[in-house]
KEVO-819633 format. One record per residue (C-alpha): z, y, x; residue in one letter; residue number from 1. Coordinates in nm, 2 decimals, decimal comma. Layout:
N
<zz:Z | yy:Y | xx:X | resn:a | resi:NUM>
...
// end
This chain:
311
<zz:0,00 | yy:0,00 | xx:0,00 | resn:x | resi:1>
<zz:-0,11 | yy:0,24 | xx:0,16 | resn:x | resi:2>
<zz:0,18 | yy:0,59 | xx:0,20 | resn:x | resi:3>
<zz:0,06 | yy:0,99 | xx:0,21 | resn:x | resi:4>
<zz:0,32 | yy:1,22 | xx:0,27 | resn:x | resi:5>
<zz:0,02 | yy:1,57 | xx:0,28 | resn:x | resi:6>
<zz:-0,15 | yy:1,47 | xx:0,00 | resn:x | resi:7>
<zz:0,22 | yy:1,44 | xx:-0,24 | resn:x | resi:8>
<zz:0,34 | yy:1,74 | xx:-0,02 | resn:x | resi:9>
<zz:-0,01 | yy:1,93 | xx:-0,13 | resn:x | resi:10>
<zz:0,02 | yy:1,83 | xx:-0,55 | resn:x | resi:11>
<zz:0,40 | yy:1,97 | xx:-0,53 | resn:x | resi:12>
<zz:0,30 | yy:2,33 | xx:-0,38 | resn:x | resi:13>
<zz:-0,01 | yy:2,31 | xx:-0,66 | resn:x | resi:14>
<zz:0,31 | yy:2,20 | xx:-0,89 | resn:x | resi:15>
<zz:0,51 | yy:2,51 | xx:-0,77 | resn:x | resi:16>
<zz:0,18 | yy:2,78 | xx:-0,82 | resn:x | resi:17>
<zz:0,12 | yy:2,68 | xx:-1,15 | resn:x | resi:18>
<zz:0,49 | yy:2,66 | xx:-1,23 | resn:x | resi:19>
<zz:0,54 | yy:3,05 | xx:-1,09 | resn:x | resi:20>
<zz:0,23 | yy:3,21 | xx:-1,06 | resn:x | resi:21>
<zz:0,01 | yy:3,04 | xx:-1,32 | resn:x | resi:22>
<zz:0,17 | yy:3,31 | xx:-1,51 | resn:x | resi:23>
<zz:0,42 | yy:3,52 | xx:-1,30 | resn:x | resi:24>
<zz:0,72 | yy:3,51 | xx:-1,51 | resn:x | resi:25>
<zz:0,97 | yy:3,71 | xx:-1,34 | resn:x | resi:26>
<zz:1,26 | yy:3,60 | xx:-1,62 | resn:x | resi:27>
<zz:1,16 | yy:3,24 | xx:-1,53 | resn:x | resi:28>
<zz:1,19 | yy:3,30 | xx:-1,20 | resn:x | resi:29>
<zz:1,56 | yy:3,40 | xx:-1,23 | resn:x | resi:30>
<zz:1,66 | yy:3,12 | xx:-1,41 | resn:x | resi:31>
<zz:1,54 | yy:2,87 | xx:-1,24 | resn:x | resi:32>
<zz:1,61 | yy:3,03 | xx:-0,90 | resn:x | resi:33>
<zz:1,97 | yy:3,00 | xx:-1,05 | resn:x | resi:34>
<zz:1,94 | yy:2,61 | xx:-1,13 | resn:x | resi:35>
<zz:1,81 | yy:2,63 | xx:-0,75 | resn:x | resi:36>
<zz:2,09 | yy:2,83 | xx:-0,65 | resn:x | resi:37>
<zz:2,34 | yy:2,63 | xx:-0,88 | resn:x | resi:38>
<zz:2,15 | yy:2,28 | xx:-0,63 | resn:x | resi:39>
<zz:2,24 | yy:2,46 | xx:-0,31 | resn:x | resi:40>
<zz:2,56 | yy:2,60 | xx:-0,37 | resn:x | resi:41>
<zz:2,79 | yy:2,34 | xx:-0,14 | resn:x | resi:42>
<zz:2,53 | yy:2,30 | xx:0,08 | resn:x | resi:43>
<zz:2,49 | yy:2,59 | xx:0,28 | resn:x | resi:44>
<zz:2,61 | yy:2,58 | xx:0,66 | resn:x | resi:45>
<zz:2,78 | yy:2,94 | xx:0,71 | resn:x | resi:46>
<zz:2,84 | yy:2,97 | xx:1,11 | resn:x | resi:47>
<zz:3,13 | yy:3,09 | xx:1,20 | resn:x | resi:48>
<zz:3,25 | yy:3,23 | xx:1,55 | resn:x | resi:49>
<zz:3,56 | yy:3,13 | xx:1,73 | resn:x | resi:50>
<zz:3,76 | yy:3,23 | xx:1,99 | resn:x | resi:51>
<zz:3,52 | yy:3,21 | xx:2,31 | resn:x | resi:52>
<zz:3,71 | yy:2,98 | xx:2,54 | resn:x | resi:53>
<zz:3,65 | yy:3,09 | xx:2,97 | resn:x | resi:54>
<zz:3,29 | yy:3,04 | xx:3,15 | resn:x | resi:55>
<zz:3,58 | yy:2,86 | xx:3,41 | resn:x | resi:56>
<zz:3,72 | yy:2,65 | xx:3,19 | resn:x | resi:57>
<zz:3,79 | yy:2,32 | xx:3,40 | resn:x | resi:58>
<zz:3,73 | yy:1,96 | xx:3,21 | resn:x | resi:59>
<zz:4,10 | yy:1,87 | xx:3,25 | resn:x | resi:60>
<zz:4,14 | yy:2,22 | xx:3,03 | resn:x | resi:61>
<zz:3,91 | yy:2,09 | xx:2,79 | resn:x | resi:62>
<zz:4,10 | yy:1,78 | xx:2,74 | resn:x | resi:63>
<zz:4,40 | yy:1,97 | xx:2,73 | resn:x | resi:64>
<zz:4,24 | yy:2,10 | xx:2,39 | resn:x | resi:65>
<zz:4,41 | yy:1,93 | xx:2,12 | resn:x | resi:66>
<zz:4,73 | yy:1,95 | xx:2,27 | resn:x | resi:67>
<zz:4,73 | yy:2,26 | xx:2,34 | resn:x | resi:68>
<zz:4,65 | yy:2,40 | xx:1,99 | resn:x | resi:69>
<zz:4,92 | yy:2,21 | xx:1,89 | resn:x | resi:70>
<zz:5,16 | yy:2,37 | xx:2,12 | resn:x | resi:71>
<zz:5,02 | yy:2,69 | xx:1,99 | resn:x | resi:72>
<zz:5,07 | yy:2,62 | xx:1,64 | resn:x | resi:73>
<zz:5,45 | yy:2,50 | xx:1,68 | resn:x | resi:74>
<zz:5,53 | yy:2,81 | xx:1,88 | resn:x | resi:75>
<zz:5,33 | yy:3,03 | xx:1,59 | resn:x | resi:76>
<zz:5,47 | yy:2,89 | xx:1,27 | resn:x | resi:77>
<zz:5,37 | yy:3,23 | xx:1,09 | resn:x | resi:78>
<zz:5,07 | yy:3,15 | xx:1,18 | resn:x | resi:79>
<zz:5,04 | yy:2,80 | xx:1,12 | resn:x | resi:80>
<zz:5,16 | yy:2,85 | xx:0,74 | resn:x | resi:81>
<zz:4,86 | yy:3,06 | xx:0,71 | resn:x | resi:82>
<zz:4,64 | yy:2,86 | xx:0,85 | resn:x | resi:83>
<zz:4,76 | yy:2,59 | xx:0,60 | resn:x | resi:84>
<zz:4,69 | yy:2,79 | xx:0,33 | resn:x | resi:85>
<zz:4,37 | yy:2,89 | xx:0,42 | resn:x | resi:86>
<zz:4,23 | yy:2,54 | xx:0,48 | resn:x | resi:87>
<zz:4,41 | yy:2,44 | xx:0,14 | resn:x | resi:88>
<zz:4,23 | yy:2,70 | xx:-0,02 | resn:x | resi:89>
<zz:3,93 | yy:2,64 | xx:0,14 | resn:x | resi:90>
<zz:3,90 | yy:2,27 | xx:0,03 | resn:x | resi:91>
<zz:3,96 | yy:2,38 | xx:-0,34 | resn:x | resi:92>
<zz:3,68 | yy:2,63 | xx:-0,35 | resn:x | resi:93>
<zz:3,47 | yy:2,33 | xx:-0,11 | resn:x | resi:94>
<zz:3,58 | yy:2,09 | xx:-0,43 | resn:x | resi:95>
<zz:3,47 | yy:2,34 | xx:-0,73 | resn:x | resi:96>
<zz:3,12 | yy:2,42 | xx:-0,52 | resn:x | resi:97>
<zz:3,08 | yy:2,02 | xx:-0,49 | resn:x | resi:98>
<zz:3,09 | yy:1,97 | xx:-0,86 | resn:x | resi:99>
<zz:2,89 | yy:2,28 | xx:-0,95 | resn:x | resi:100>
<zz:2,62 | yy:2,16 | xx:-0,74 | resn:x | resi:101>
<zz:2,65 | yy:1,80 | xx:-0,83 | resn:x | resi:102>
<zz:2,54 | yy:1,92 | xx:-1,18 | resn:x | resi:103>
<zz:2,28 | yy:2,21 | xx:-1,08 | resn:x | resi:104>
<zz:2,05 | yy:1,93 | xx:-0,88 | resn:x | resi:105>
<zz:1,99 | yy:1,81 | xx:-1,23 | resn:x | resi:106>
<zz:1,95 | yy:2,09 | xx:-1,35 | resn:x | resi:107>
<zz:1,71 | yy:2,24 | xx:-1,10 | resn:x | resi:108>
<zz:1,55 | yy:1,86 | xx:-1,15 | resn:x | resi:109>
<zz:1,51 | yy:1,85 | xx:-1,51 | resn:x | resi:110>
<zz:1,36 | yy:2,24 | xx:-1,49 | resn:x | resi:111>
<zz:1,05 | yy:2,11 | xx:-1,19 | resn:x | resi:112>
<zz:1,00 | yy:1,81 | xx:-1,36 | resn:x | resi:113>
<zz:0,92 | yy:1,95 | xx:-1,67 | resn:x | resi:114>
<zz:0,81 | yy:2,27 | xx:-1,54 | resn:x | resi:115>
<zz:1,07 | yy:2,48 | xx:-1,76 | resn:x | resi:116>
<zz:1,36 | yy:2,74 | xx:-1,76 | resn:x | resi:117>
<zz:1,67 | yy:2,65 | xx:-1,86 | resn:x | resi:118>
<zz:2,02 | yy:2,65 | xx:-1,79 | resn:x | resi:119>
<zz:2,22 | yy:2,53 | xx:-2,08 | resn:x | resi:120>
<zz:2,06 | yy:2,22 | xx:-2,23 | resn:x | resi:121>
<zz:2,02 | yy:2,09 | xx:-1,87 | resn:x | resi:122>
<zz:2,39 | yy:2,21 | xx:-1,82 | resn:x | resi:123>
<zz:2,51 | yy:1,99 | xx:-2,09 | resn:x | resi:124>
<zz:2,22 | yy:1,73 | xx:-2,10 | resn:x | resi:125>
<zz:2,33 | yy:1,57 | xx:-1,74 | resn:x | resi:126>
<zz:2,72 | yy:1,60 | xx:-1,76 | resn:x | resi:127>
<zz:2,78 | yy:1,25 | xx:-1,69 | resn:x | resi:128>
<zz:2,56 | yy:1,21 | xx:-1,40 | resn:x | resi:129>
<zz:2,63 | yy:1,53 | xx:-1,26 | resn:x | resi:130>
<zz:3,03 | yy:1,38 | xx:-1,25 | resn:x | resi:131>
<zz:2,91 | yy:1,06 | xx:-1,13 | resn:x | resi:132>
<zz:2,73 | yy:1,21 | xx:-0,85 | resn:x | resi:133>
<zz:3,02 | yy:1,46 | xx:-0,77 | resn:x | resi:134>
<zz:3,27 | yy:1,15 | xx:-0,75 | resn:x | resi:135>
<zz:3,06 | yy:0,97 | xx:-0,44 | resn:x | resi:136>
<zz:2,93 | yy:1,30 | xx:-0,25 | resn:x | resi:137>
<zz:3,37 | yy:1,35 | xx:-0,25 | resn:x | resi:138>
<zz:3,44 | yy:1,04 | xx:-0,15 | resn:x | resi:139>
<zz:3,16 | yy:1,03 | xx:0,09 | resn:x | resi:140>
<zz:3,28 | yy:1,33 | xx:0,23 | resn:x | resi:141>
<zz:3,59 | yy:1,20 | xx:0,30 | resn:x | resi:142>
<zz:3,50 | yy:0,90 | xx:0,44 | resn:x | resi:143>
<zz:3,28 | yy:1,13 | xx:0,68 | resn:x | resi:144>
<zz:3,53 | yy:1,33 | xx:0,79 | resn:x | resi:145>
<zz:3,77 | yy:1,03 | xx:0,84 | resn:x | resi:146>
<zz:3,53 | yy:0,89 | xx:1,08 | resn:x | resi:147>
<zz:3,47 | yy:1,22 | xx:1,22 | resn:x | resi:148>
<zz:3,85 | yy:1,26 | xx:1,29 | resn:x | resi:149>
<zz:3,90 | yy:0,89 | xx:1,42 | resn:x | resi:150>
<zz:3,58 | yy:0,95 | xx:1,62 | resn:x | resi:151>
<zz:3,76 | yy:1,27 | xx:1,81 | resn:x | resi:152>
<zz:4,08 | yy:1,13 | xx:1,87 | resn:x | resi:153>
<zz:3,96 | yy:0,84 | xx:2,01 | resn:x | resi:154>
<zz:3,73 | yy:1,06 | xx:2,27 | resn:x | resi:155>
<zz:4,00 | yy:1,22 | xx:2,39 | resn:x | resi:156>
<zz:4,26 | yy:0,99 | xx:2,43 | resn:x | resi:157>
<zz:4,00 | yy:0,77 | xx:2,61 | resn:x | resi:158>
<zz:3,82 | yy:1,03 | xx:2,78 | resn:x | resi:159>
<zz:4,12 | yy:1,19 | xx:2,95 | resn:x | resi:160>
<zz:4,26 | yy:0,81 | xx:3,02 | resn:x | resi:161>
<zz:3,93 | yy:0,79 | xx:3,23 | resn:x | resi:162>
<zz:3,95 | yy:1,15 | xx:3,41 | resn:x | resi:163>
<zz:4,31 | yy:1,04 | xx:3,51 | resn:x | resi:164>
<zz:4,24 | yy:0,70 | xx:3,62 | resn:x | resi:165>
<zz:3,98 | yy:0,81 | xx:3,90 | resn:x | resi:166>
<zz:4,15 | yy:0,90 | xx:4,18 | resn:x | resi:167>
<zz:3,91 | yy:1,17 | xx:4,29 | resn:x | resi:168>
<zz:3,95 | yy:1,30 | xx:3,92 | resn:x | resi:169>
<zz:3,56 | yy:1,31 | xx:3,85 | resn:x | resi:170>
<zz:3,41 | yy:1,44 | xx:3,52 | resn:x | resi:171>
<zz:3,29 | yy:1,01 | xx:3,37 | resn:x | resi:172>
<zz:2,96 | yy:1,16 | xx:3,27 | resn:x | resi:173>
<zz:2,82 | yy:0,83 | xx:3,15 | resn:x | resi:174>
<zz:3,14 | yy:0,80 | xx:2,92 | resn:x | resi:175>
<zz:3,04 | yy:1,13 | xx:2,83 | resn:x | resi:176>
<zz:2,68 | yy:1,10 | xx:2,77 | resn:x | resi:177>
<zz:2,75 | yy:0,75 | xx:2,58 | resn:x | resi:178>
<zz:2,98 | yy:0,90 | xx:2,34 | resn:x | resi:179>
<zz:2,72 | yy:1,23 | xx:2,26 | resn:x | resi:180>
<zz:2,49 | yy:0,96 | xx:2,19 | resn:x | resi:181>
<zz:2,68 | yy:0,75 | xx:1,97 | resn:x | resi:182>
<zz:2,79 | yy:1,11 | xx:1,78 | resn:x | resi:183>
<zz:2,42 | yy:1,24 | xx:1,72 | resn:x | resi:184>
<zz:2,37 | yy:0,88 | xx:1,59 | resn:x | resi:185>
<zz:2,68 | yy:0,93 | xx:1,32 | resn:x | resi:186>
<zz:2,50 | yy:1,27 | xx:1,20 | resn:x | resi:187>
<zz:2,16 | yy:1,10 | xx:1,16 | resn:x | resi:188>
<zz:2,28 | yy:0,83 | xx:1,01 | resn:x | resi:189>
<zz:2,50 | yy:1,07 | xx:0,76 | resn:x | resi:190>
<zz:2,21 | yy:1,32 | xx:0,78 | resn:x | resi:191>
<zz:1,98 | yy:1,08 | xx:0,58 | resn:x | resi:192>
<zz:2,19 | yy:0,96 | xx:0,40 | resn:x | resi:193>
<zz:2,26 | yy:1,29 | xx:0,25 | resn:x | resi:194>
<zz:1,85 | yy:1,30 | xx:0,28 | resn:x | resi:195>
<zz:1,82 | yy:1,02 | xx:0,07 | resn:x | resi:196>
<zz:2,08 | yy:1,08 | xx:-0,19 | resn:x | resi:197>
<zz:1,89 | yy:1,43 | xx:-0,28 | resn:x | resi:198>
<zz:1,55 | yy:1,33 | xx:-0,26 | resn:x | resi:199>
<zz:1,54 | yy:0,96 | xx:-0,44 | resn:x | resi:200>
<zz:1,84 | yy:0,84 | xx:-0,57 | resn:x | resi:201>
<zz:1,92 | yy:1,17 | xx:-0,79 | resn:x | resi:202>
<zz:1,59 | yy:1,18 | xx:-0,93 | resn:x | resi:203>
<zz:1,64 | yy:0,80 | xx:-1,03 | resn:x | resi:204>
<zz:1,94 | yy:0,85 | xx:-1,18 | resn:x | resi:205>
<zz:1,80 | yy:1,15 | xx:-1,36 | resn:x | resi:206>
<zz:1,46 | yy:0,90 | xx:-1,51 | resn:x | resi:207>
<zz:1,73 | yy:0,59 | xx:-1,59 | resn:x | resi:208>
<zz:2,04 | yy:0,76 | xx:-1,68 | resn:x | resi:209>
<zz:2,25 | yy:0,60 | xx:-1,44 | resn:x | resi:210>
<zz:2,53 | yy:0,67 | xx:-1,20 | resn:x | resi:211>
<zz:2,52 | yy:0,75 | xx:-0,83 | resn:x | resi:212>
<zz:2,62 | yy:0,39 | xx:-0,76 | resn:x | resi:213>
<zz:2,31 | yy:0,23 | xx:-0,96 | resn:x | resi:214>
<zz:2,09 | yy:0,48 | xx:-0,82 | resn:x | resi:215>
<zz:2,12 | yy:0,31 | xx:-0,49 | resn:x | resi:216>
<zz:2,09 | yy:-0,03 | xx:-0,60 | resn:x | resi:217>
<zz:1,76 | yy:0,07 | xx:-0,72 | resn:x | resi:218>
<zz:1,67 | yy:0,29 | xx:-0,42 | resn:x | resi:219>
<zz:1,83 | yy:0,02 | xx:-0,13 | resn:x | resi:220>
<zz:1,60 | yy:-0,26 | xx:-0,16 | resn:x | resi:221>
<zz:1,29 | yy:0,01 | xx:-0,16 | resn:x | resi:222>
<zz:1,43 | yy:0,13 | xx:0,18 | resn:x | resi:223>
<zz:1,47 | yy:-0,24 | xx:0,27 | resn:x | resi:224>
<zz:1,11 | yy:-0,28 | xx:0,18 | resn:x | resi:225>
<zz:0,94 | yy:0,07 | xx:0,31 | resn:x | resi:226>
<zz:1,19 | yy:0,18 | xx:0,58 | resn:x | resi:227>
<zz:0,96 | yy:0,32 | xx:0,85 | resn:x | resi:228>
<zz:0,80 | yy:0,54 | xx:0,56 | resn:x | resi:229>
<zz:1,10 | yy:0,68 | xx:0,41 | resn:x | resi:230>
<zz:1,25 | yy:0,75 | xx:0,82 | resn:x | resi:231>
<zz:0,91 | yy:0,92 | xx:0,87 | resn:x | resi:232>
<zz:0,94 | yy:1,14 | xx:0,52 | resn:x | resi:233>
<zz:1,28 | yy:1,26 | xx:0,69 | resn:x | resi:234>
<zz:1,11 | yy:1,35 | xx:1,00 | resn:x | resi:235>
<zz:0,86 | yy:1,52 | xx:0,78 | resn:x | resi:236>
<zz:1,15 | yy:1,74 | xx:0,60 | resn:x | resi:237>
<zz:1,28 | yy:1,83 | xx:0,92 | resn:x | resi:238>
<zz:0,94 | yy:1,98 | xx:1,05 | resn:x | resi:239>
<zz:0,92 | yy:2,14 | xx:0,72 | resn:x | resi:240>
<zz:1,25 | yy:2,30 | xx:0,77 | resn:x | resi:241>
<zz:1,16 | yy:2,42 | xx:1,07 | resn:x | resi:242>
<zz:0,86 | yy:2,58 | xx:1,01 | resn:x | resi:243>
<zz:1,03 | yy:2,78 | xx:0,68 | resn:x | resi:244>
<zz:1,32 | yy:2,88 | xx:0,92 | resn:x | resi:245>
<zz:1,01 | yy:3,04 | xx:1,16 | resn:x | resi:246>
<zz:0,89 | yy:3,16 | xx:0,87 | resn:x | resi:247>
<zz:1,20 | yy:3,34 | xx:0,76 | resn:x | resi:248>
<zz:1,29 | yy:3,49 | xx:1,14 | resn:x | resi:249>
<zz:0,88 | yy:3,61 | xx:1,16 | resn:x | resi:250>
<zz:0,93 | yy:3,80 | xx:0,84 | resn:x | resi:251>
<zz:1,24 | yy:3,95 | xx:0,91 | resn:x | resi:252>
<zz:1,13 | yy:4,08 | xx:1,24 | resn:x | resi:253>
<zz:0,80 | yy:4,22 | xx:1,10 | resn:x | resi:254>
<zz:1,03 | yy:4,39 | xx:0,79 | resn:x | resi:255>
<zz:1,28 | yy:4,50 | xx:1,05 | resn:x | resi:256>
<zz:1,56 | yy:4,29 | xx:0,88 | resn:x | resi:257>
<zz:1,51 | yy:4,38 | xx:0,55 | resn:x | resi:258>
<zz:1,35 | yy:4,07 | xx:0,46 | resn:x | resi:259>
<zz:1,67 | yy:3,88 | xx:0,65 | resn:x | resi:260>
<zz:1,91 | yy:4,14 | xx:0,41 | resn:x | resi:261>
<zz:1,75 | yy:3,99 | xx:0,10 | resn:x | resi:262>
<zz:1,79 | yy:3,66 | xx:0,20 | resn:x | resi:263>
<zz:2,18 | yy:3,65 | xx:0,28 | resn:x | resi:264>
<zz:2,25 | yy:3,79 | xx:-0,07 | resn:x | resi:265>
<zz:2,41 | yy:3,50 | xx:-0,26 | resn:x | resi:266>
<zz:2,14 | yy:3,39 | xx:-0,54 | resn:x | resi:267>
<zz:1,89 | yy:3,70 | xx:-0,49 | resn:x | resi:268>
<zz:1,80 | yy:3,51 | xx:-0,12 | resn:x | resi:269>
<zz:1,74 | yy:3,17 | xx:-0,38 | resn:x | resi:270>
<zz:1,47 | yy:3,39 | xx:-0,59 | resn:x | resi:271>
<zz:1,32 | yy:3,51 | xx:-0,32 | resn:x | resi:272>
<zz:1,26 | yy:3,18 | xx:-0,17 | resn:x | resi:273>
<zz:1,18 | yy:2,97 | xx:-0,44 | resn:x | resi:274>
<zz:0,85 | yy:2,86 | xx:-0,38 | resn:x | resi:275>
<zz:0,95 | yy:2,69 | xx:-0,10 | resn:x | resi:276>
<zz:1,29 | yy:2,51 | xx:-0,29 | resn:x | resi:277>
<zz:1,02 | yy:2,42 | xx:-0,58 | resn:x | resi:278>
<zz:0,77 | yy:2,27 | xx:-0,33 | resn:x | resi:279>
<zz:1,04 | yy:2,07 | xx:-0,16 | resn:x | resi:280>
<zz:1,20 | yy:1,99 | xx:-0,48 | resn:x | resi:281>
<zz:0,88 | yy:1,83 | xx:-0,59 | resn:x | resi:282>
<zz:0,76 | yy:1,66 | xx:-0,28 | resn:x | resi:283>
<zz:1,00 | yy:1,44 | xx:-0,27 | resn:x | resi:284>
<zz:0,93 | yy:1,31 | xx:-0,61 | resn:x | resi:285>
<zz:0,58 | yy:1,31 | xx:-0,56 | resn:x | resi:286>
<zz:0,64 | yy:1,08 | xx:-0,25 | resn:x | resi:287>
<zz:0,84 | yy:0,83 | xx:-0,45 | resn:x | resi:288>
<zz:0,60 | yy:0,82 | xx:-0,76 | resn:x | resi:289>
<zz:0,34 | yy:0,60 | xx:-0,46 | resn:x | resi:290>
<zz:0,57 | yy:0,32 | xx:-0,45 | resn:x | resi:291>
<zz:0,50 | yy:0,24 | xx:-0,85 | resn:x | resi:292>
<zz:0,52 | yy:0,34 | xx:-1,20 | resn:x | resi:293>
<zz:0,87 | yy:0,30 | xx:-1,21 | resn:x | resi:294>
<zz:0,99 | yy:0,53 | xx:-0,99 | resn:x | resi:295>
<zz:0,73 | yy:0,82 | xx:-1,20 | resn:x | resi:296>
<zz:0,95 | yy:1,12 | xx:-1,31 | resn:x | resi:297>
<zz:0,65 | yy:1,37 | xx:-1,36 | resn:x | resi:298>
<zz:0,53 | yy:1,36 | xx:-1,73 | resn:x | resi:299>
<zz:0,16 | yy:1,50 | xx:-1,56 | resn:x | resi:300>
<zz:-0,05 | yy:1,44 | xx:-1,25 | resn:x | resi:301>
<zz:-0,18 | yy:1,67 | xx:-1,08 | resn:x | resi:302>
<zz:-0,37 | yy:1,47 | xx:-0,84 | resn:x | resi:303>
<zz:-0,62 | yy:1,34 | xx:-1,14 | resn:x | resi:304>
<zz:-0,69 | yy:1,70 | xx:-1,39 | resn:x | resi:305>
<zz:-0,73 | yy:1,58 | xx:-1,78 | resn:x | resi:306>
<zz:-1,08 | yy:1,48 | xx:-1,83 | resn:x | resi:307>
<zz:-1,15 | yy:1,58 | xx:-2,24 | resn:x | resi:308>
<zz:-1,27 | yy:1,32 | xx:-2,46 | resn:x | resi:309>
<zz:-1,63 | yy:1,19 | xx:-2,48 | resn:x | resi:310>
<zz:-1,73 | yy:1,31 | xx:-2,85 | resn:x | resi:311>
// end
């Protein structure tokens, strides 16, 4: 059977023109760059500077890390109440943003599949799924982070067990270099997962009415089947990402920021953008329509017009 990935890619933007141009609907455009918005909302990845440890800083020092914050924190208990309550309150809002955007990717869904605008019906329409879907993205979550904790720890209890246990107190580079490895292959692995979860299994739970768990009992043994293809429609994303994020520093530069001003504005940087978050949106479900009738959301195809009937 024989995969495209330009072809889908190239029905979704002809999808997304006919959806926002074929008229320009400016009202439509806000409400379903809010169901857009509503998708992204826990997803953003907001930087956010730290202290800016010493160009000197020896790798004993850096070892000395963990410990030392904690030091710091016992000798700062002001401080460390604070802190407290900032994290606390950070993982409520993180909650409340996860289950808002667990429902708006059905609602953003349900609005490119049927080429519509609307906000309430989908709102309503998808309350179960949008829970189920919340529930594993949490508990996924977790179980990332525990694995992401456990993962630290064990670096640098081992790592500075190594750096102590050579007797010329050399920097164990392979160590080093073993355990980056094995950490970029965590947030791959996690990465498409993620990947996956978006791009196939919520749009099967949204054509069967399912929960997140049944969604990937149907999506698994397909990725059993076809994984090379599905690996190579991540890679694809990622160059796609790339070349918006080129896009989006070429246009700021030649607008002398203002483009970048519009984009950083919660929900107004959505509108702007929403070509792009329709096309994307659509590609993926375009991809998974090739591997059978079964997996077809879109109620049209735009790769074969209507022919009228022969009188």
């Amino acid at each position: 059977m024989p995969i495209a990935y330009f072809e889908p890619l190239g029905r979704s933007w002809e999808r997304m023109k006919t959806a926002l141009f074929k008229p320009f609907d400016i009202h439509k455009w806000f409400v379903v760059g809010f169901n857009a918005f509503l998708a992204a909302l826990a997803d953003a990845h907001n930087g956010s500077g730290g202290s800016r440890a010493s160009g000197n800083m020896s790798f004993r020092e850096f070892l000395d890390l963990p410990n030392r914050g904690w030091q710091w924190l016992m000798d700062h208990p002001g401080w460390s109440m604070l802190i407290i309550f900032i994290a606390l309150a950070a993982i409520v809002i993180g909650i409340v943003l996860l289950w808002l955007t667990s429902r708006g990717k059905f609602m953003f869904l349900d609005n490119v599949v049927h080429n519509r605008a609307e906000i309430a019906k989908p709102w309503k329409e998808f309350r179960a799924e949008g829970r189920s879907l919340f529930l594993w993205r949490l508990g996924f979550g977790l179980i990332a982070f525990v694995i992401f904790a456990a993962f630290a720890v064990f670096f640098f209890v081992t790592a500075r067990q190594l750096y102590e246990g050579i007797s010329s107190h050399r920097i164990p580079i392979p160590y080093i270099a073993g355990m980056g490895l094995f950490f970029l292959l965590m947030l791959i692995i996690i990465g498409f997962t993620f990947l996956f979860l978006e791009s196939f299994v919520v749009p099967l739970m949204y054509k069967n009415r399912i929960r997140t768990t049944q969604g990937w009992r149907l999506f698994l043994p397909l990725l059993g089947r076809h994984p090379f293809h599905f690996i190579l429609f991540g890679l694809v994303m990622f160059v796609l990402y790339v070349l918006f994020a080129a896009v989006v520093i070429i246009a700021g530069i030649v607008t002398c920021c203002i483009g970048w001003l519009l984009l950083v504005i919660p929900y107004i940087g959505t509108v702007v953008t929403l070509p792009i978050w329709y096309t994307f949106r659509a590609f993926s479900i375009e991809f998974l329509e090739q591997f059978g009738p079964e997996f077809a959301l879109f109620p049209f195809t735009m790769a074969q017009p209507a022919v009228p009937p022969t009188p």
